[in-house]
C-alpha positions as CSV (number, residue, x, y, z in Angstrom):
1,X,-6.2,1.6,-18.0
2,X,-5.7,-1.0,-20.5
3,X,-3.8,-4.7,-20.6
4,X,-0.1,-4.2,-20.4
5,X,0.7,-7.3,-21.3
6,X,3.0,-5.7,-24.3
7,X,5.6,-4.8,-21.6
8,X,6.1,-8.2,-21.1
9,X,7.1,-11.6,-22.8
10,X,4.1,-14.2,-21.8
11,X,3.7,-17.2,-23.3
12,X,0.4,-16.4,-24.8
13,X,-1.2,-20.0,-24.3
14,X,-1.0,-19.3,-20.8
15,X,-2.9,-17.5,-18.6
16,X,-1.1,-16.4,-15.6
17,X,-3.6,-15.7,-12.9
18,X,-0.4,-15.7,-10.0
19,X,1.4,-12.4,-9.1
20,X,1.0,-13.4,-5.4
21,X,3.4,-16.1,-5.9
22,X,5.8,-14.4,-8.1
23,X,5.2,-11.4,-10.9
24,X,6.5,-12.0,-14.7
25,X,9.7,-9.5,-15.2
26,X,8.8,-6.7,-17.3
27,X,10.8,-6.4,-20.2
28,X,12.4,-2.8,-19.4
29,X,13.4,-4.4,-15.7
30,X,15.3,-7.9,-18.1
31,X,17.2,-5.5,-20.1
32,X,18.6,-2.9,-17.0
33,X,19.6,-6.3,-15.0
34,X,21.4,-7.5,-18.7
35,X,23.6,-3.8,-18.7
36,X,23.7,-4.4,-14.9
37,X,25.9,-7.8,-15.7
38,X,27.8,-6.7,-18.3
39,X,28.9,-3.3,-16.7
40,X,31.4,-5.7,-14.9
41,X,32.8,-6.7,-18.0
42,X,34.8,-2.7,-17.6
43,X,34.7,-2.3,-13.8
44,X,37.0,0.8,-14.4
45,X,33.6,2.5,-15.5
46,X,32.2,1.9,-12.2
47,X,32.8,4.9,-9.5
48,X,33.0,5.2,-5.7
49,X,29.5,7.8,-6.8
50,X,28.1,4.5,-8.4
51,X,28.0,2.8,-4.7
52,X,25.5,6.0,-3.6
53,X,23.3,7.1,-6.7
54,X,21.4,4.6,-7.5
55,X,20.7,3.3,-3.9
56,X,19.3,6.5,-3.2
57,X,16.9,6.9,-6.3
58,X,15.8,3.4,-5.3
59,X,14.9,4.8,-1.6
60,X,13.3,7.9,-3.2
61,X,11.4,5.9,-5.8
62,X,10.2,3.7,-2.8
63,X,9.2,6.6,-0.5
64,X,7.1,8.4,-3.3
65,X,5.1,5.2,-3.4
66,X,4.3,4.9,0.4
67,X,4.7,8.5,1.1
68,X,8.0,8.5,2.6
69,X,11.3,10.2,3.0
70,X,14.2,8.7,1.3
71,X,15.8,8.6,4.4
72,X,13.3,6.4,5.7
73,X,14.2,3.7,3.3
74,X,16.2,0.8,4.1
75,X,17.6,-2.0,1.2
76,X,17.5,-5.4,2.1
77,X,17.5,-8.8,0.8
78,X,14.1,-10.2,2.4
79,X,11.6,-9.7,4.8
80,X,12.6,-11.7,7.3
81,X,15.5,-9.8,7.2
82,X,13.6,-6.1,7.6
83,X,11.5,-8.1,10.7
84,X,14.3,-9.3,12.2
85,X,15.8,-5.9,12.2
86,X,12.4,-4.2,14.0
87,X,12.5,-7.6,16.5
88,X,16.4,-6.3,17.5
89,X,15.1,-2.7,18.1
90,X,11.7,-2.6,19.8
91,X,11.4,-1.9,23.2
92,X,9.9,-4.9,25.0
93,X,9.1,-2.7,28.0
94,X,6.2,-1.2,26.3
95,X,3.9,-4.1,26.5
96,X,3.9,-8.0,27.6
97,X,1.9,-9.0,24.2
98,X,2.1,-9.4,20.2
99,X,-1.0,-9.4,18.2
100,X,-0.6,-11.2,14.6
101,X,-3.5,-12.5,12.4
102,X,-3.9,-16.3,11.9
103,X,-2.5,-18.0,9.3
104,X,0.0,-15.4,8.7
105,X,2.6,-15.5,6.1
106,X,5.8,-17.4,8.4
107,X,8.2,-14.6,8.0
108,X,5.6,-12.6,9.8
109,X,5.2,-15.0,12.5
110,X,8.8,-16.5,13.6
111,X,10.7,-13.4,14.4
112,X,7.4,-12.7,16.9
113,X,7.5,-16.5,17.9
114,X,11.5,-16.1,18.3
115,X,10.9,-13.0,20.5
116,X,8.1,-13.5,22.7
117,X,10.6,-16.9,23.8
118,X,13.4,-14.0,24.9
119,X,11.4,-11.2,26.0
120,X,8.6,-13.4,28.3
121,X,5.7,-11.8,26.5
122,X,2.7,-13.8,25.1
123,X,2.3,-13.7,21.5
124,X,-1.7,-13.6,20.7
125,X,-3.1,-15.3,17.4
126,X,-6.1,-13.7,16.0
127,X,-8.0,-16.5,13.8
128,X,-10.5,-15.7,11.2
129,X,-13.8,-16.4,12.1
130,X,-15.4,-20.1,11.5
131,X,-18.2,-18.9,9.6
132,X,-18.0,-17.3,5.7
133,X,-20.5,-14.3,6.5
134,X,-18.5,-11.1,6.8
135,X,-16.1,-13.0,7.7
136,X,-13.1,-10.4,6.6
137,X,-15.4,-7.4,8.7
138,X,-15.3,-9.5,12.0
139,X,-12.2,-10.5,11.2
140,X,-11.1,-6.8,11.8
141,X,-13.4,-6.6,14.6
142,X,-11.4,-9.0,16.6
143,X,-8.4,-7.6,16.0
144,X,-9.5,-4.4,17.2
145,X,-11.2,-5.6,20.2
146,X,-7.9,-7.0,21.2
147,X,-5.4,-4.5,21.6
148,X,-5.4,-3.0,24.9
149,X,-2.8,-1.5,27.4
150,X,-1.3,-4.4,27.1
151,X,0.3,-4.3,23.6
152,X,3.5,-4.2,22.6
153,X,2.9,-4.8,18.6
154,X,0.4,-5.3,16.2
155,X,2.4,-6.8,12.9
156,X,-0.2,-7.8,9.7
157,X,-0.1,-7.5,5.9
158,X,-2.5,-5.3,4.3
159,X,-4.5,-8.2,3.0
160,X,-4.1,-11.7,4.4
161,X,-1.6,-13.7,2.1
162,X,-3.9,-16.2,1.2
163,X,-7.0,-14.9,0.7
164,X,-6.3,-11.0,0.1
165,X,-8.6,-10.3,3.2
166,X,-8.1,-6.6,3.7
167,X,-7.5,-5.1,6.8
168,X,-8.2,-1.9,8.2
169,X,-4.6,-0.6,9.1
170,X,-6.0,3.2,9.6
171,X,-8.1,1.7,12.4
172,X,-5.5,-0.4,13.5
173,X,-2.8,1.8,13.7
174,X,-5.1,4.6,14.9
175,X,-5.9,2.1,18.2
176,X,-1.7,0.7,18.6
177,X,-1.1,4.6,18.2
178,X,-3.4,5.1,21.1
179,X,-1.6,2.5,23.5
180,X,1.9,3.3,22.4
181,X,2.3,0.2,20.8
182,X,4.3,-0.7,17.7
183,X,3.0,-1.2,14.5
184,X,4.7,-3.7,11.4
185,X,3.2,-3.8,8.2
186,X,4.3,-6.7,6.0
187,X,3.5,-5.2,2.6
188,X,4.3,-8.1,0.4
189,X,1.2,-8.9,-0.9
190,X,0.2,-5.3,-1.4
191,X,2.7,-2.4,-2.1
192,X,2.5,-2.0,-5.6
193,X,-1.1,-2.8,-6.7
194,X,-2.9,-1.6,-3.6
195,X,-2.7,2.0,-2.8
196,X,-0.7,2.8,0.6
197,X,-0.1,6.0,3.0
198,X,2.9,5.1,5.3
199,X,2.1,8.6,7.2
200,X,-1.8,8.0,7.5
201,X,-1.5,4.5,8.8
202,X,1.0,5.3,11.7
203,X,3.3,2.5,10.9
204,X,6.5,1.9,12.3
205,X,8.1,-0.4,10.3
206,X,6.8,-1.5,6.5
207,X,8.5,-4.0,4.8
208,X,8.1,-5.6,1.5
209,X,9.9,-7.7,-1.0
210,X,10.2,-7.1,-4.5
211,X,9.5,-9.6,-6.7
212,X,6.1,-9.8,-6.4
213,X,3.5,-6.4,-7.2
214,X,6.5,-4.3,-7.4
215,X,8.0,-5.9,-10.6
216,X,11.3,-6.6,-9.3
217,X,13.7,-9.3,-8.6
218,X,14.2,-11.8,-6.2
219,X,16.1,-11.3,-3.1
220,X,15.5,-7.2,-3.3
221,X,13.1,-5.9,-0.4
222,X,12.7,-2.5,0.9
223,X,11.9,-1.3,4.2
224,X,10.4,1.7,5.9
225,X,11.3,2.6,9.2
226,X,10.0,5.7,11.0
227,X,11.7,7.9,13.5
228,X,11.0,5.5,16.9
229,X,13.4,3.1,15.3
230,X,15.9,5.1,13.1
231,X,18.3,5.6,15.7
232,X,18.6,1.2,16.2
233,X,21.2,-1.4,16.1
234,X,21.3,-2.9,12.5
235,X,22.3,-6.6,12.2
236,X,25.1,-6.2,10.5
237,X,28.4,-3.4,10.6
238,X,28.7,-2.5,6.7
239,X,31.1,0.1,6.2
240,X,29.0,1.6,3.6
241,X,26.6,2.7,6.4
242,X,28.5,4.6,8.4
243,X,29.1,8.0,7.9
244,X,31.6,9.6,5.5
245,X,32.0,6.1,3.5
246,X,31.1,8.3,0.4
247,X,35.3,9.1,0.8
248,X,36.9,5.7,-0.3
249,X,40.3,7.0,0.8
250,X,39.4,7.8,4.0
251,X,37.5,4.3,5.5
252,X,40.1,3.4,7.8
253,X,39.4,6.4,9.6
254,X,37.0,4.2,11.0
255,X,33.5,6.2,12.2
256,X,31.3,4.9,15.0
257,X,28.2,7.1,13.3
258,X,26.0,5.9,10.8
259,X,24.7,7.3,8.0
260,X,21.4,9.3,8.5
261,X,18.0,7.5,9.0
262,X,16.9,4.2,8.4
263,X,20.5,3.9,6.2
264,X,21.7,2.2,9.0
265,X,19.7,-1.6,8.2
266,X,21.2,-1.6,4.9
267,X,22.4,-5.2,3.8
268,X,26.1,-5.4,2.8
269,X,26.7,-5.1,-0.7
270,X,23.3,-2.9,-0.9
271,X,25.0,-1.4,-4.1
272,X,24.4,-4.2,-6.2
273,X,24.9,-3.4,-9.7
274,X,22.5,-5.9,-11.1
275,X,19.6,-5.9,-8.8
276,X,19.3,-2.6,-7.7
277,X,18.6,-1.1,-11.4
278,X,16.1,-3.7,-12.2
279,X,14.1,-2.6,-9.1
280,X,14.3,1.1,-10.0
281,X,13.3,0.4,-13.6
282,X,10.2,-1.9,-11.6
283,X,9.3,1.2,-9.5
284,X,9.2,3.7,-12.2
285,X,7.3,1.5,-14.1
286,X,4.4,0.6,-10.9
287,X,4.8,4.7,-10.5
288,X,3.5,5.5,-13.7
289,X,0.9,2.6,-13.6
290,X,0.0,4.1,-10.3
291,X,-1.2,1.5,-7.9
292,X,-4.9,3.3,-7.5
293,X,-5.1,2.1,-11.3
294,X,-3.5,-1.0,-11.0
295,X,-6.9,-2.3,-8.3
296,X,-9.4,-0.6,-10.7
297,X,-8.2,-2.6,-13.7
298,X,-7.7,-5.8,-11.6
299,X,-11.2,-4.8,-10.5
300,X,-12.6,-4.3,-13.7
301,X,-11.5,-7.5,-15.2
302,X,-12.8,-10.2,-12.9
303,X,-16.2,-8.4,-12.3
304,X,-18.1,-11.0,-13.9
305,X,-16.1,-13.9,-12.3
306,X,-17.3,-12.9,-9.1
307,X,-20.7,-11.9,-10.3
308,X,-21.0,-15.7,-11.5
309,X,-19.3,-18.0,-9.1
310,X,-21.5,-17.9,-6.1
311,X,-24.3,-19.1,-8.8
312,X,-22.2,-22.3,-8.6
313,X,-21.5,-22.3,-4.6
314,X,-18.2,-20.7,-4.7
315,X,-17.5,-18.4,-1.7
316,X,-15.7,-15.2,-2.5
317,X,-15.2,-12.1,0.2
318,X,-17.3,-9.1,0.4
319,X,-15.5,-6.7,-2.1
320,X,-15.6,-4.3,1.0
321,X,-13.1,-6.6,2.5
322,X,-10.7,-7.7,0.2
323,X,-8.6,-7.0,-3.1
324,X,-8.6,-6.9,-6.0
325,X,-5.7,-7.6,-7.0
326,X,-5.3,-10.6,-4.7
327,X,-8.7,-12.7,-3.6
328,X,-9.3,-16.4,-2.2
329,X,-12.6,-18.2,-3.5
330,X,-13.6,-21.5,-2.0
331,X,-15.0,-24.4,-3.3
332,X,-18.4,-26.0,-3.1
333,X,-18.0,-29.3,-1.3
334,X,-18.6,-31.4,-3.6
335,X,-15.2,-30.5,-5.8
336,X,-11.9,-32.5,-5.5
337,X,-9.1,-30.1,-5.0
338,X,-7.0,-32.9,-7.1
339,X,-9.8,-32.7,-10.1
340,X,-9.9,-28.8,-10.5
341,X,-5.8,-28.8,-10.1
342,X,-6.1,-31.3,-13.2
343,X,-8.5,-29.1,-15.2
344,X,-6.5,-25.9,-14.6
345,X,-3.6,-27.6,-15.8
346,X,-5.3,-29.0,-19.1
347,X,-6.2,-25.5,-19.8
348,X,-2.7,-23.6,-18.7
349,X,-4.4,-21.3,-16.2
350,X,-2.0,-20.4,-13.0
351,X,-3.1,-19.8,-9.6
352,X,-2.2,-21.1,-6.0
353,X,-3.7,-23.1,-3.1
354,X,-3.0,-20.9,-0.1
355,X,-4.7,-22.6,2.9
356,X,-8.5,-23.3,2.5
357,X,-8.4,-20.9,-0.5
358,X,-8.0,-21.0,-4.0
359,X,-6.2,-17.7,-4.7
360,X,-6.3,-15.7,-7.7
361,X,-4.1,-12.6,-7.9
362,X,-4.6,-10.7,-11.4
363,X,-2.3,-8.0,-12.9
364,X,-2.2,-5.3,-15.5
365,X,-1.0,-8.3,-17.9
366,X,-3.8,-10.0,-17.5
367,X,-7.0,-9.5,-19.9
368,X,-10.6,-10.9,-20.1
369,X,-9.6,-14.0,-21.8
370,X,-7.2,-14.8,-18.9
371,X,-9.8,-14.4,-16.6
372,X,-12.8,-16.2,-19.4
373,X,-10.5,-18.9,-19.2
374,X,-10.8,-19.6,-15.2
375,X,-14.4,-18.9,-14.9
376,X,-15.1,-21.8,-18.0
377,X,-13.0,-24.1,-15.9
378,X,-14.9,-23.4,-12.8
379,X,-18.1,-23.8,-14.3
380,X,-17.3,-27.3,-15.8
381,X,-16.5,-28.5,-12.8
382,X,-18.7,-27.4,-10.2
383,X,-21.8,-28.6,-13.0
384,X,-19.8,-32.0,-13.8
385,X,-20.0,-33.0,-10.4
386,X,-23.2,-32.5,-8.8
C-alpha cells in the first residue's frame, strides 16, 4: 500500500501524526456532505424511499467491516449514546460485577459507574501494571484472571485509548462467553485501521464513532448489537423504527412493533441527509483500503522510529501488544513535557498527551517524512538535555 495522502487536502507543512484525536476528511466524504446540503435546496427531490436507502447501505457497509448483518447495525450520534442503550437492556441478574480497564476512555466508564449506583453491583477497575516490562501482556493477564462467576460485563476498547495497548478480546470474550457474562466493545480507537471479527470475538454490543479511523463525521457512530439484546427498550420512541413506517400515509396507524433487529436504537432523524452519505462514502473508502492494510502501512512507516527511540530512553510497547496505528511512547525522565510540546510545535508535527503517554496515531496519509519529522524532534531533545 502506498501514502494516500492525494485523497486528502493537508496542509503540506504539517505533519499530522493524530487520527486518534480526530481523522482529516477525505475529499470524496467533503464533497457527498456538500450535495448532502444542497439537496435541501429542492426537498421535492427527496422521497419517503430516501428515509430507508441509504441508512441501510450505511448498516450493510458497517456489518461487512465487522462481519455483521445489516440488521445488527444500529445509527447513532455517539458512543455514549450506543452504551447507554446496552446499560438500559442488560440483565443485571446475571452477575453482581463490571470489569473495565483503567484509565478507560470516560464514555466507557460513566454509564458502568451510573449503573453499578442502580443495580448494587461493584464496578471493578483493572489498572495497568506499575512496571513498563510486558506491561500490555500482564495487563491482559489481569483482566483474565478476573472474570469469574461473578461477572456481569466485561466492556474495553480494542486498544487502550491512550497508549493503543492491545487487548486480547478472543480470550476475553471466549472467558465472559464461558460465565454468561456480557461483553461491550468500545471500538473507537480501532474499527477502521485494525482488523475486527464481531462473530469470532463473541461481542455483544460494539460501538464506535465515526470521525476518527472510519473517515467520517462528527456526531455519526454505529453500533452492533447481537441477538441477546435485539429484542430491548431503545431510549427513545422514533416513529421511523417501528414497523411499517416505510408507508408515510399510514403512521397514525400507530404500531407497537419495531422494526427488525438492532433497528430499534436508531437516533431520531437517523436519515440525515448530510451525515449519513459522508459516512457511507468514509466506509467504502476504509473497505477498499482494507483495514488489514491500513496496520501494515502504519506498521511499515514508523519501523525505524521505534527501532531508534529506546536508544534515547523512550519506552514504547512490545509490538505484540499494541498498534500500529495507535501507540504511546514515554519519555526519559529527564525531558520537560512543556519543552518537547514547544519543539513539536516549532516543527508543525501533531500528536496528543493521553495520560502518561505521548501518543502517536499514523494513517495511510501519512509518509516517512511525517514520521522523519518526529523522530528528529525526539532526538534533539532527549540529546539536548542530558
Amino acid at each position: 500500500m502506498n501514502c494516500q495522502k492525494h485523497l486528502f487536502s493537508l496542509d503540506e507543512s504539517h505533519h499530522y501524526l493524530n487520527c486518534a484525536y480526530m481523522s482529516p476528511m477525505l475529499t470524496s466524504v467533503e464533497e457527498n456532505g456538500i450535495k448532502g446540503i444542497r439537496r435541501k435546496q429542492n426537498p421535492w427531490d427527496i422521497t419517503p424511499e430516501h428515509f430507508f436507502t441509504d441508512s441501510n447501505t450505511l448498516r450493510s457497509l458497517f456489518g461487512e467491516l465487522i462481519n455483521a448483518q445489516q440488521q445488527d447495525i444500529a445509527l447513532m450520534p455517539a458512543v455514549s449514546y450506543g452504551l447507554a442503550t446496552v446499560a438500559k437492556n442488560i440483565d443485571p441478574a446475571k452477575g453482581r460485577e463490571i470489569i473495565i480497564a483503567g484509565d478507560q476512555f470516560p464514555s466507557n466508564v460513566y454509564a458502568w459507574k451510573r449503573f453499578c449506583q442502580e443495580h448494587d453491583c461493584q464496578l471493578n477497575i483493572i489498572d495497568p501494571p506499575t512496571t513498563l516490562n510486558q506491561r500490555g501482556q500482564q495487563w491482559n493477564k489481569h483482566l483474565l484472571n478476573a472474570i469469574n462467576e461473578d461477572t456481569l460485563m466485561v466492556a474495553l476498547g480494542n486498544v487502550h485509548w491512550t497508549d493503543g495497548t492491545l487487548f486480547d478480546l478472543n480470550s476475553i470474550g471466549q472467558k465472559v462467553q464461558n460465565h454468561d457474562g456480557y461483553f461491550v466493545i468500545d471500538g473507537t480507537q480501532s474499527v477502521g485501521a485494525l482488523p475486527i471479527d464481531i462473530q469470532q470475538i463473541q461481542a455483544d454490543a460494539l460501538i464506535c464513532a465515526g470521525y476518527k479511523w472510519l473517515m467520517g463525521p462528527y456526531a455519526m457512530t454505529l453500533g452492533y448489537f447481537g441477538e441477546r439484546l435485539q429484542n430491548g427498550i431503545p431510549l427513545e420512541e422514533g416513529w421511523i423504527t417501528r414497523k411499517n413506517s416505510e408507508d408515510f400515509s399510514r403512521l397514525i396507524d400507530y404500531e407497537d412493533d419495531y422494526q427488525p433487529g438492532a433497528q430499534r436504537f436508531d437516533m431520531g432523524e437517523r436519515s440525515n441527509f448530510v451525515l449519513v452519505p459522508m459516512m457511507i462514502e468514509a466506509l467504502k473508502q476504509i473497505l477498499r483500503w482494507d483495514p488489514k492494510n491500513i496496520q501494515e502501512y502504519c506498521k511499515s512507516i514508523t519501523t525505524d522510529l521505534v527501532q531508534e527511540l529506546p536508544k534515547y530512553d523512550y519506552k514504547i510497547e512490545n509490538p505484540d501488544w499494541r498498534g500500529h496505528h495507535l501507540f504511546g511512547i514515554r519519555l526519559p525522565e529527564h525531558i520537560a513535557l512543556d519543552e518537547l510540546n514547544h519543539k513539536l510545535e516549532e516543527h508543525n508535527i501533531h500528536l496528543s498527551v493521553r495520560g502518561s503517554a505521548v501518543r502517536i496515531a499514523p494513517n495511510v496519509y501519512n509518509d516517512e517524512q511525517d514520521v522523519t519529522a518526529l523522530l528528529e524532534v525526539l532526538k534533539d531533545v532527549a540529546t539536548n538535555n542530558t
